[in-house]
FINUVEX-78771 format. One record per residue (C-alpha): residue number from 1; residue in three letters; x, y, z. Coordinates in steps of 0.25 Angstrom, whole numbers, plus 5000, padded with zeros to 4 digits. Example, Ala and Ser with C-alpha at 12.3 -4.5 7.8 and 13.67 -1.06 7.14 Angstrom:
2
pt k 1 r ALA east 5049 north 4982 up 5031
pt k 2 r SER east 5055 north 4996 up 5029
END
This chain:
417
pt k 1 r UNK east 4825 north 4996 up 4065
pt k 2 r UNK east 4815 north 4987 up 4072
pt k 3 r UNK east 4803 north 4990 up 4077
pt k 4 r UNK east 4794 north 4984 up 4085
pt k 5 r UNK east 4779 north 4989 up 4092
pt k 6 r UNK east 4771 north 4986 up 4104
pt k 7 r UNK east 4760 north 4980 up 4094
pt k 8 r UNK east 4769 north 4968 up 4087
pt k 9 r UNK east 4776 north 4967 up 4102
pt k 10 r UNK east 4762 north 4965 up 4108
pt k 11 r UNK east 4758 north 4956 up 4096
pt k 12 r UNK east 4769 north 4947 up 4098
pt k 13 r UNK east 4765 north 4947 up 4112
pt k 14 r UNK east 4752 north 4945 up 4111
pt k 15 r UNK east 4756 north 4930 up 4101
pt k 16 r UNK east 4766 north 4926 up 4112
pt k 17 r UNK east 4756 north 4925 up 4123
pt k 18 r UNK east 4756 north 4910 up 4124
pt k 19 r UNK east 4771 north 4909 up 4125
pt k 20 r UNK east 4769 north 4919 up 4137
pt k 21 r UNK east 4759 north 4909 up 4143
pt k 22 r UNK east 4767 north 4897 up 4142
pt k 23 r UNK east 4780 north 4906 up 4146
pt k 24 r UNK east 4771 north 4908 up 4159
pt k 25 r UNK east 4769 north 4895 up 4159
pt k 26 r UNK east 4783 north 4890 up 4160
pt k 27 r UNK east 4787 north 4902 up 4172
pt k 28 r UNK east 4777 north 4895 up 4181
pt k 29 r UNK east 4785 north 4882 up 4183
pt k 30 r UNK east 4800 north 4887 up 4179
pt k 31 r UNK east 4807 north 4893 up 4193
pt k 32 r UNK east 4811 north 4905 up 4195
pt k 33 r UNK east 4827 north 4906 up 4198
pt k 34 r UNK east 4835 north 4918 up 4203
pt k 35 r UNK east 4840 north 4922 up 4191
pt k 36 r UNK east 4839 north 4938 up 4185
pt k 37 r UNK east 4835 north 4937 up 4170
pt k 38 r UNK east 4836 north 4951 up 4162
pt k 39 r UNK east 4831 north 4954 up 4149
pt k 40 r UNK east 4831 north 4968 up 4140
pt k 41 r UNK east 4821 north 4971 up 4130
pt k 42 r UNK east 4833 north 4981 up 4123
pt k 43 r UNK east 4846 north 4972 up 4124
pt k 44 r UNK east 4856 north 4970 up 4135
pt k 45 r UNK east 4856 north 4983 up 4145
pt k 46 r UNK east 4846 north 4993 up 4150
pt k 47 r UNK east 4841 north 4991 up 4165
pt k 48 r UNK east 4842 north 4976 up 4163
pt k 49 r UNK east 4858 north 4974 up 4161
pt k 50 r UNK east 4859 north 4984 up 4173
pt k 51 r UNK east 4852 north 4976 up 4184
pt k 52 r UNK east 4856 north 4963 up 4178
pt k 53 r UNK east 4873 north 4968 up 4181
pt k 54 r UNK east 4867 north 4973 up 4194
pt k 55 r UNK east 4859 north 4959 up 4197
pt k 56 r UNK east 4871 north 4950 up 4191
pt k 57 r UNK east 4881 north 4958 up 4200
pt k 58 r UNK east 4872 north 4955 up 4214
pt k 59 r UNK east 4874 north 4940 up 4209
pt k 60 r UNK east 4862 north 4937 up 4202
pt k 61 r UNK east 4860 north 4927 up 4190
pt k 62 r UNK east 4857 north 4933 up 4181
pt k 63 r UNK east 4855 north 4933 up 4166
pt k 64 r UNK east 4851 north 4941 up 4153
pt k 65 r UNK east 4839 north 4937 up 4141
pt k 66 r UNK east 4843 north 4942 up 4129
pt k 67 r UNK east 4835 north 4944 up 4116
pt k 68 r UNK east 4846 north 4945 up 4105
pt k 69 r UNK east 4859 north 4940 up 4100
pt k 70 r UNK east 4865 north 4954 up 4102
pt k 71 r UNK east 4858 north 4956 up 4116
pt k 72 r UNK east 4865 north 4941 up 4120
pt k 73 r UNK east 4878 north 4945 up 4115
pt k 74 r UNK east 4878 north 4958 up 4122
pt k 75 r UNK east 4873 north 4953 up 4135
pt k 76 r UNK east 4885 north 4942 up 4133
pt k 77 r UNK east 4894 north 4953 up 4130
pt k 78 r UNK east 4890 north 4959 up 4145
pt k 79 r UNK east 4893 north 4947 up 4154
pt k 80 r UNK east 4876 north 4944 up 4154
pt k 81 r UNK east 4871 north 4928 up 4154
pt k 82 r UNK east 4860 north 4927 up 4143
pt k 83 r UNK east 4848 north 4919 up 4138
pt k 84 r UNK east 4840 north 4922 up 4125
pt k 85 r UNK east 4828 north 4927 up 4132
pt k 86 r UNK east 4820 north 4919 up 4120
pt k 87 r UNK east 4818 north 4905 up 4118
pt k 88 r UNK east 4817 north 4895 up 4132
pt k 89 r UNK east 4830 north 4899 up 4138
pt k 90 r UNK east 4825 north 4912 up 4139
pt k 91 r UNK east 4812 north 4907 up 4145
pt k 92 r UNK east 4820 north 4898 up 4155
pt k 93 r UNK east 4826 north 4912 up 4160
pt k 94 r UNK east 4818 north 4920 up 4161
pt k 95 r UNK east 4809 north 4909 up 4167
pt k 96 r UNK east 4819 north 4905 up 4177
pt k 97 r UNK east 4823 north 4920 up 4182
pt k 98 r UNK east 4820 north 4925 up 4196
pt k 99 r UNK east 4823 north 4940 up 4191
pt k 100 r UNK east 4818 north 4946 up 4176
pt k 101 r UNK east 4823 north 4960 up 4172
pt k 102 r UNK east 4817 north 4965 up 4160
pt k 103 r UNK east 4818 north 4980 up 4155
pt k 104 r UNK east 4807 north 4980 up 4144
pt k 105 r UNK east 4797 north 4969 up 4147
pt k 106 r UNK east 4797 north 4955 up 4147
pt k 107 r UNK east 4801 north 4951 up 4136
pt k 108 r UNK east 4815 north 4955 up 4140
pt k 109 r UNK east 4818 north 4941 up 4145
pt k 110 r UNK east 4810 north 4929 up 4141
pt k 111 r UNK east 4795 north 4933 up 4140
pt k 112 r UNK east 4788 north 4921 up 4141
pt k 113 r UNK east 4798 north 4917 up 4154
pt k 114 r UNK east 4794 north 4929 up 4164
pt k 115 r UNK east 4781 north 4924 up 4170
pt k 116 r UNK east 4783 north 4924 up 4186
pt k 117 r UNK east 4797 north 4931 up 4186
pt k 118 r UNK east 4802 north 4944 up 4194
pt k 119 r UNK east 4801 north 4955 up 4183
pt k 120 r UNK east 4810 north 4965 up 4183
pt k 121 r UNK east 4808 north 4977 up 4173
pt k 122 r UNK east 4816 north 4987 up 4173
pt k 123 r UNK east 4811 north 4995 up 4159
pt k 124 r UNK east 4818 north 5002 up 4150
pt k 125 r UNK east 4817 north 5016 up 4153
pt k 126 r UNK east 4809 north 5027 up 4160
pt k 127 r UNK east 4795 north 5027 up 4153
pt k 128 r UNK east 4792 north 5041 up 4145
pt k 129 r UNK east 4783 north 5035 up 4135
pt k 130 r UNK east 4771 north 5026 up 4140
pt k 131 r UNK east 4774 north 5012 up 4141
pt k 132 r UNK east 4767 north 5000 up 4145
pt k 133 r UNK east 4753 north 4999 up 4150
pt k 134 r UNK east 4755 north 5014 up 4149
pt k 135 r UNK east 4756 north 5015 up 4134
pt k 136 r UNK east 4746 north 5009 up 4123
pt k 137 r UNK east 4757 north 5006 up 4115
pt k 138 r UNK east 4761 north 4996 up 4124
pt k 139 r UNK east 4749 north 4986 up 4121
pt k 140 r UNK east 4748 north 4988 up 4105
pt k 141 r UNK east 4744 north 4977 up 4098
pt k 142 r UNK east 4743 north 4975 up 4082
pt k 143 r UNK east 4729 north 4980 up 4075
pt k 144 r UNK east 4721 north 4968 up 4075
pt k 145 r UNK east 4709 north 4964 up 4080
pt k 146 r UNK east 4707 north 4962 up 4094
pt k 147 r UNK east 4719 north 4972 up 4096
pt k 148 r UNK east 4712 north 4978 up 4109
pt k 149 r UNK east 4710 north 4965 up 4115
pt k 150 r UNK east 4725 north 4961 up 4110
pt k 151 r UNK east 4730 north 4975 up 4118
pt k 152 r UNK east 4723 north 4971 up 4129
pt k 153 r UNK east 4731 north 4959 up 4131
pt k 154 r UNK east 4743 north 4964 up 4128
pt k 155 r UNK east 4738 north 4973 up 4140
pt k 156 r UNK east 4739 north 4963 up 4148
pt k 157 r UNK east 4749 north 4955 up 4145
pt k 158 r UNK east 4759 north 4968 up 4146
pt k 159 r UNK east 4752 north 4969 up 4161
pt k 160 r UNK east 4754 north 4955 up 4164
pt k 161 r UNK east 4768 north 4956 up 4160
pt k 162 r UNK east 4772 north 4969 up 4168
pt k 163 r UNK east 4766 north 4963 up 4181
pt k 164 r UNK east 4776 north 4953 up 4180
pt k 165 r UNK east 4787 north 4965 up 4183
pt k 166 r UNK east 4791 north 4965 up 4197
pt k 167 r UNK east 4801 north 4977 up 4197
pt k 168 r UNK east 4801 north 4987 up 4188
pt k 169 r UNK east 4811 north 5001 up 4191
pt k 170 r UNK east 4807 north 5014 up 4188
pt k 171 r UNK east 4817 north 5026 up 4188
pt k 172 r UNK east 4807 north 5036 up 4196
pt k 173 r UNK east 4795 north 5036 up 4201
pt k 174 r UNK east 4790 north 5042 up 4189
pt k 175 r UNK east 4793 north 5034 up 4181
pt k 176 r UNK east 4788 north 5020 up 4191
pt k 177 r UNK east 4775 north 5026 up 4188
pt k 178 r UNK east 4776 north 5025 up 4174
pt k 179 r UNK east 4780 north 5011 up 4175
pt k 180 r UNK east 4770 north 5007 up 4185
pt k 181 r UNK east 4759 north 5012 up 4174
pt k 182 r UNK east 4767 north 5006 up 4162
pt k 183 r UNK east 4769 north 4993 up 4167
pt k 184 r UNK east 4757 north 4991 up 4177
pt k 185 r UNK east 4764 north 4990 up 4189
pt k 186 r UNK east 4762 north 4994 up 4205
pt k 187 r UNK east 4773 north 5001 up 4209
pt k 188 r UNK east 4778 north 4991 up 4219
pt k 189 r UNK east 4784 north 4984 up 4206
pt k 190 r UNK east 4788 north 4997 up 4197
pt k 191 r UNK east 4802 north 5003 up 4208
pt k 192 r UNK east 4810 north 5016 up 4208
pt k 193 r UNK east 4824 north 5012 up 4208
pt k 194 r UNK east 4829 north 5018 up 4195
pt k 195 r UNK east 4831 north 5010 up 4182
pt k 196 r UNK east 4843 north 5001 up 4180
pt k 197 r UNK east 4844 north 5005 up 4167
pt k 198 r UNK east 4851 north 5019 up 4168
pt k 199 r UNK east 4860 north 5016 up 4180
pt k 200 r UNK east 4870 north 5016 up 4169
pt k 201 r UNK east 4868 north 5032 up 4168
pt k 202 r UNK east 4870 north 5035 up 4181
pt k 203 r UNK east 4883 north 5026 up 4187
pt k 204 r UNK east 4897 north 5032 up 4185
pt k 205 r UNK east 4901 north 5045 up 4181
pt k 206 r UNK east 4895 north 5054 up 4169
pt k 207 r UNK east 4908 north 5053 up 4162
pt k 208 r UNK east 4911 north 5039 up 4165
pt k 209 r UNK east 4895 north 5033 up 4159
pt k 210 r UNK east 4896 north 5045 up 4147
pt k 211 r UNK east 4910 north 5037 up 4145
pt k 212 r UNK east 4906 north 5022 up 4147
pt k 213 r UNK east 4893 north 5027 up 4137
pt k 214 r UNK east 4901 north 5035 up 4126
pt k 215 r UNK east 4910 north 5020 up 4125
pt k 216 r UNK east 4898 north 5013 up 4124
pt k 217 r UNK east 4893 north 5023 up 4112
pt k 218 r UNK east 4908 north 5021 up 4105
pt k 219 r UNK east 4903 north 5005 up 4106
pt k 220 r UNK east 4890 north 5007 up 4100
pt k 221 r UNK east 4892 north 5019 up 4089
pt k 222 r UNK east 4906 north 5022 up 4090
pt k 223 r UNK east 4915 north 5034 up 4096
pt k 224 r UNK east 4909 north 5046 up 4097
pt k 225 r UNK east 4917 north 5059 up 4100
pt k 226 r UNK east 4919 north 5063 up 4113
pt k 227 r UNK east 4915 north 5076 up 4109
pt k 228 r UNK east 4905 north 5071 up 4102
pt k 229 r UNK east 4890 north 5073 up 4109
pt k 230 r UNK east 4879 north 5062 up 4108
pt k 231 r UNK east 4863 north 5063 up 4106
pt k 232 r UNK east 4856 north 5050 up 4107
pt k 233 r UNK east 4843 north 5047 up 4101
pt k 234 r UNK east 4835 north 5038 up 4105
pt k 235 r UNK east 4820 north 5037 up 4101
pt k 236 r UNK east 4811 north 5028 up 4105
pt k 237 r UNK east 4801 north 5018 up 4102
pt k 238 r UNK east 4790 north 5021 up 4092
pt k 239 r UNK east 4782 north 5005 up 4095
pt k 240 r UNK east 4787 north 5002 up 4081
pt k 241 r UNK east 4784 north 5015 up 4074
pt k 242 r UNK east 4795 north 5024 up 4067
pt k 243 r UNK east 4803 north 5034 up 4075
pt k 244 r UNK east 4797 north 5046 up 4070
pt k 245 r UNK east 4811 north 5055 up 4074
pt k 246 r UNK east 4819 north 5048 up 4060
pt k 247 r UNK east 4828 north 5056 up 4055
pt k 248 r UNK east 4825 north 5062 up 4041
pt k 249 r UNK east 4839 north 5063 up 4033
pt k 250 r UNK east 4838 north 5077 up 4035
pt k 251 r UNK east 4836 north 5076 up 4051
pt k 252 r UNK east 4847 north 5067 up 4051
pt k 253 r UNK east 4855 north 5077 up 4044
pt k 254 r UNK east 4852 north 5088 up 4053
pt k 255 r UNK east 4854 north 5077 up 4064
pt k 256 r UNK east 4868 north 5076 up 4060
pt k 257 r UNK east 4871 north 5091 up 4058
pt k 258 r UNK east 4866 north 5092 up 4073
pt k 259 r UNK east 4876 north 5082 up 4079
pt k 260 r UNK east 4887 north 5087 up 4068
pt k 261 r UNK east 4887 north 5101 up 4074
pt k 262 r UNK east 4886 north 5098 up 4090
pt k 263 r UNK east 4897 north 5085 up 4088
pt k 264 r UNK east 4885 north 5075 up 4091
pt k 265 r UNK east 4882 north 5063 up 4088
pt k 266 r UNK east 4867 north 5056 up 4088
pt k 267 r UNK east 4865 north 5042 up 4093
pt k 268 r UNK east 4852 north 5035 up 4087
pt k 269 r UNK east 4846 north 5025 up 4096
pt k 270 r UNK east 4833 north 5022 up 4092
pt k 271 r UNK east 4824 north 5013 up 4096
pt k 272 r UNK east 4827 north 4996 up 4096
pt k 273 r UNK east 4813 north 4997 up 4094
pt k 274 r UNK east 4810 north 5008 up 4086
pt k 275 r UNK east 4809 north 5009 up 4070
pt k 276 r UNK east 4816 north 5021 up 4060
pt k 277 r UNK east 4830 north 5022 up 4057
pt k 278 r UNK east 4840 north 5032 up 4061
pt k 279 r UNK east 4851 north 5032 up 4052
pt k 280 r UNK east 4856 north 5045 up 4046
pt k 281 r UNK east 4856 north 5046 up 4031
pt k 282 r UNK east 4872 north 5049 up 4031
pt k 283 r UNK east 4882 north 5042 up 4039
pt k 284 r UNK east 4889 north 5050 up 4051
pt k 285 r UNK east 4895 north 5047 up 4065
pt k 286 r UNK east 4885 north 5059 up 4070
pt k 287 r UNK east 4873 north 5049 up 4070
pt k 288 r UNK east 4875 north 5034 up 4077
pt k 289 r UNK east 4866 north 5023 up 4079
pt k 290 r UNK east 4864 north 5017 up 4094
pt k 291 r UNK east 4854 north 5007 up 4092
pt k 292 r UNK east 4850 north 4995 up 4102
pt k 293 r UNK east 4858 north 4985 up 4094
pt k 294 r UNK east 4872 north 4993 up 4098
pt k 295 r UNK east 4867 north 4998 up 4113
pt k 296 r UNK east 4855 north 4990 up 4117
pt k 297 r UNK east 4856 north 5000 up 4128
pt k 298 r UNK east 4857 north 5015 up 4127
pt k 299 r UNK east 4857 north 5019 up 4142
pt k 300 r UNK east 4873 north 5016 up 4145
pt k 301 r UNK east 4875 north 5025 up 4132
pt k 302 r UNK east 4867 north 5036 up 4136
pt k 303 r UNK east 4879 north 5043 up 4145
pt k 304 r UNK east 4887 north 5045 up 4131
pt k 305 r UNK east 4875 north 5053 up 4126
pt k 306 r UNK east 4872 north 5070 up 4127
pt k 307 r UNK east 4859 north 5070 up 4121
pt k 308 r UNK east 4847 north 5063 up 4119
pt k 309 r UNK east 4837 north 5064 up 4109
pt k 310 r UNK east 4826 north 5054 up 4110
pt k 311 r UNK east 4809 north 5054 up 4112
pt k 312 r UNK east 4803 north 5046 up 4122
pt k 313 r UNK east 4814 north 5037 up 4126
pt k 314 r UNK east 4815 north 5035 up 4140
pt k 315 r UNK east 4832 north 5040 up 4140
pt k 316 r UNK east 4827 north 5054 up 4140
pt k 317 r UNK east 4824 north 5049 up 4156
pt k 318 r UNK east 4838 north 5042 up 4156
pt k 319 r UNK east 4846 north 5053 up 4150
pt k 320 r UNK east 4843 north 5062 up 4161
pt k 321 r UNK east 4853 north 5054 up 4169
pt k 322 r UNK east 4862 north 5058 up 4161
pt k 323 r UNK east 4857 north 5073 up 4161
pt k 324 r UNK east 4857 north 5073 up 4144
pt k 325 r UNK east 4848 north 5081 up 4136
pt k 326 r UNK east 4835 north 5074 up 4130
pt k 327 r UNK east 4830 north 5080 up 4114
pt k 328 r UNK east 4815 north 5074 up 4112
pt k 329 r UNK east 4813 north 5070 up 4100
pt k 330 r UNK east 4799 north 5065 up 4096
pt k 331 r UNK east 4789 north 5070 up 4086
pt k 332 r UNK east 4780 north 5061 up 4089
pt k 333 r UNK east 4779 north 5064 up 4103
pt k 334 r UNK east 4761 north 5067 up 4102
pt k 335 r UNK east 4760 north 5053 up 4095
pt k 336 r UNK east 4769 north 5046 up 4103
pt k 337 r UNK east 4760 north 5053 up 4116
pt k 338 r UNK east 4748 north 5047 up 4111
pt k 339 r UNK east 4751 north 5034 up 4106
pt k 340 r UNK east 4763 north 5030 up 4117
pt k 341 r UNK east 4762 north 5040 up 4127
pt k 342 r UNK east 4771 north 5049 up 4138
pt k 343 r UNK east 4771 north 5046 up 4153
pt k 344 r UNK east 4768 north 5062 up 4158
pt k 345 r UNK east 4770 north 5071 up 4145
pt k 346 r UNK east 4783 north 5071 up 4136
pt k 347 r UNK east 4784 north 5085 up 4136
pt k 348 r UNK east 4787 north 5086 up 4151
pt k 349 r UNK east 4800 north 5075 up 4148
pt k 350 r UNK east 4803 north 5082 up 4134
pt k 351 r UNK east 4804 north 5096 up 4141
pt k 352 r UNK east 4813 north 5102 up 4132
pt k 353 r UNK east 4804 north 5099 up 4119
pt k 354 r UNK east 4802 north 5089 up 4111
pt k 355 r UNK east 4807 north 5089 up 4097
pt k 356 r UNK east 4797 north 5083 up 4086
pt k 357 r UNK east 4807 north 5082 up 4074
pt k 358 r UNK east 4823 north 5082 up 4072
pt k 359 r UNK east 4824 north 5096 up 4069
pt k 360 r UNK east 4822 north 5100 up 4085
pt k 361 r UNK east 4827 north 5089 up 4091
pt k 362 r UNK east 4840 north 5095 up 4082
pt k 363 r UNK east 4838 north 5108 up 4088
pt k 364 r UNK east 4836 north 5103 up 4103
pt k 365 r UNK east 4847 north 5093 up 4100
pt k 366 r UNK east 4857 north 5105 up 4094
pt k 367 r UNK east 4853 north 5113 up 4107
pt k 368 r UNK east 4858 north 5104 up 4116
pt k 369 r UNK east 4870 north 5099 up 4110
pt k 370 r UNK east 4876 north 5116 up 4105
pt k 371 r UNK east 4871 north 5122 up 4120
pt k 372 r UNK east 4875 north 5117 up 4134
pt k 373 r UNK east 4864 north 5124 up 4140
pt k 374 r UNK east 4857 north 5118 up 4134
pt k 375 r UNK east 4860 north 5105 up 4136
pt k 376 r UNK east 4861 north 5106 up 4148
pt k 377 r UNK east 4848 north 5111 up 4151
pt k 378 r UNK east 4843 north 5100 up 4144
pt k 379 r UNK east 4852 north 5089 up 4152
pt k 380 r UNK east 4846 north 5095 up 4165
pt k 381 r UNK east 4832 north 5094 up 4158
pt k 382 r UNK east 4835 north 5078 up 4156
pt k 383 r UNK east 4839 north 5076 up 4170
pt k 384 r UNK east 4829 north 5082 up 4177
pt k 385 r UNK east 4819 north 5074 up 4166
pt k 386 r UNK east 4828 north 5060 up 4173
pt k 387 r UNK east 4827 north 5065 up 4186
pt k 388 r UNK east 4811 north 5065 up 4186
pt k 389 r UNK east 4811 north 5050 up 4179
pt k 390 r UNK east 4824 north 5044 up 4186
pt k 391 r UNK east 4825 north 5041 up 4201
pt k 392 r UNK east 4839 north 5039 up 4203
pt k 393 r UNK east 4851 north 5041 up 4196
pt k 394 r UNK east 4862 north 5034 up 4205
pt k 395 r UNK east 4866 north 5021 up 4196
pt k 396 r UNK east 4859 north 5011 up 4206
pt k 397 r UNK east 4845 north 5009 up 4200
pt k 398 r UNK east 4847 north 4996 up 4196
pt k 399 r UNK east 4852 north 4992 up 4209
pt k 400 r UNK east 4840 north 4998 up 4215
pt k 401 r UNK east 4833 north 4988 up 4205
pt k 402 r UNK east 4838 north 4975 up 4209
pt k 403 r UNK east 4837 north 4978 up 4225
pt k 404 r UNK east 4822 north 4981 up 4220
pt k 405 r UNK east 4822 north 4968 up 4214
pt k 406 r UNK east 4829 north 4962 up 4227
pt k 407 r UNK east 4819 north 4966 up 4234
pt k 408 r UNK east 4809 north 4960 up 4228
pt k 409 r UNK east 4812 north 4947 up 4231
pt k 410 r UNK east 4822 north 4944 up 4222
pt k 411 r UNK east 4832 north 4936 up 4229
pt k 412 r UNK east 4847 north 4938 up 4230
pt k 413 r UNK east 4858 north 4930 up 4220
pt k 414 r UNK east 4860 north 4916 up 4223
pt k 415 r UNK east 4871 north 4916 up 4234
pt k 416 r UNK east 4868 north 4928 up 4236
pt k 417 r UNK east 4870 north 4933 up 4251
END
């Protein structure tokens, strides 16, 4: 699996800095148009695909940057217009764009073509984990001399780059306060209006989402049962480091005794960015992969699952929607504290305990999967934990997003009434 760290990242950055100069350069003289630009820093969905259906219905032109061969042919395979967001064509766009949605930074669309642009960022989930300006990880640099002073800059040029964001949503109050601090924004520029991003757990009927979601997960991993439960795990990001929650072949085996005897079967997502292998040292149908390469995003799935098992991923916010029961995972919970950090204390979101090996997790896991009280003491647990972090639950957050962006000064589509 790949990984990737804020140091390399920021190293890279750090090289580029005269290309970004003469990008800059370029956006002063190039006019702006009226046309909505989107870009994703995790392939063709999340937050950005949703107000980009919601912009293109209003009558707006609008068009997609893609990073990859397979995100091209899977924004192709949706209806979308698509530019490589590389090279001068996707300079050009991205220079040219009245309107730029981005879910993870800038370098969603064409980062040398943003200067001078309406910034729209509309993140990628609820921050429990410090990030940004909040987190020192955010500005690592390689250990070599003068990294202070090379942190410093990478400072900046993190600063200079968020104040270009003229709209950012947040799903709560709550949570607007830890983007304002992440990102180093005033809070006429950071919104309550919900997040586009899980509209797709809220619209329709539960039966009618868990059934578009189940067909989804037949596309992805194959059938699965009917009868058949399923436990997602989803881990996050280490900043390049091994997951430290990797099976030994003697977890994995109790693993699948676990989901043998409660008719389960475990979904691995772990993640795009993340480094350790999760394949069981036996083939069986009980354990399947979802990675990013088959679903690039996990959201529209997520109605399909009963259980999530995950650390400090933001689902365990999103899940509540769904009232589904969280298992925490994470024995590194006291370094990842000190070196990342937690906005509040994790404890307070992992109420019901926090597992530090597989062995618990197994026990918790087996809990909620043989006793209905209990899982359903634990689904109310989770939606009360969503209520405190989401603000609305209606299916129109994105909505609420564009009449935001609207009112900004955007204009209307062309021909427009």
């Amino acid at each position: 699996m790949a990984s990737f760290s804020f140091g390399t990242g920021n190293a890279a950055k750090l090289l580029r800095i005269p290309l970004y100069a003469l990008g800059r350069l370029g956006t002063l003289v190039v006019p702006r148009g009226r046309r909505w630009v989107f870009g994703c820093g995790a392939g063709v969905g999340d937050g950005a695909l949703a107000l980009h259906r919601h912009a293109a219905a209003e009558g707006h032109d609008t068009l997609w940057l893609t990073g990859s061969a397979r995100e091209a042919a899977d924004a192709e395979a949706l209806g979308l217009r698509t530019v490589p967001r590389g090279g001068l064509r996707g300079w050009w766009a991205t220079a040219r764009a009245g309107v730029l949605v981005v879910t993870h930074g800038l370098g969603d669309v064409n980062r040398y073509g943003n200067g001078g642009a309406f910034v729209v960022q509309l993140w990628h989930g609820i921050p429990l984990k410090r990030i940004g300006l909040d987190s020192p990880a955010t500005t690592q640099v390689p250990a070599v001399p003068g990294a202070p002073i090379l942190r410093r800059l990478v400072g900046l040029l993190y600063r200079g780059a968020a104040q270009r964001i003229r709209v950012l949503p947040a799903a709560s109050h709550r949570a607007r306060a830890r983007l304002e601090s992440a990102f180093g924004l005033s809070d006429d520029r950071v919104v309550v209006t919900g997040e586009p991003r899980v509209d797709v757990l809220s619209i329709g009927a539960p039966q009618e989402r868990r059934a578009h979601a189940r067909a989804l997960l037949a596309e992805a991993v194959g059938v699965i049962g009917d009868a058949d439960r399923v436990v997602l795990y989803a881990p996050t990001w280490r900043d390049g480091a091994p997951d430290p929650s990797v099976p030994t072949a003697e977890e994995w085996m109790r693993i699948i005794r676990v989901l043998e005897e409660h008719d389960a079967v475990l979904l691995v997502r772990s993640h795009p960015l993340g480094d350790g292998s999760y394949t069981p040292p036996l083939p069986t149908e009980r354990v399947r992969a979802l990675p990013s390469t088959s679903v690039s995003d996990v959201t529209p799935v997520l109605a399909a699952v009963d259980v999530l098992i995950t650390d400090y991923s933001s689902l365990a916010y999103d899940v509540g929607l769904l009232d589904m029961p969280v298992v925490f995972l994470a024995p590194d919970v006291s370094e990842y504290a000190r070196t990342r950090g937690f906005y509040g204390r994790f404890e307070d979101v992992a109420a019901s305990g926090v597992a530090t090996g597989w062995e618990a997790a197994l026990v918790r896991l087996a809990l909620l999967l043989g006793d209905p009280a209990a899982f359903d003491e634990a689904s109310r647990r989770s939606a009360t934990l969503s209520a405190e972090m989401h603000a609305f639950r209606d299916g129109q957050n994105t909505r609420r997003v564009y009449r935001t962006i609207r009112a900004r000064g955007i204009p209307a589509p062309k021909g427009a009434a």
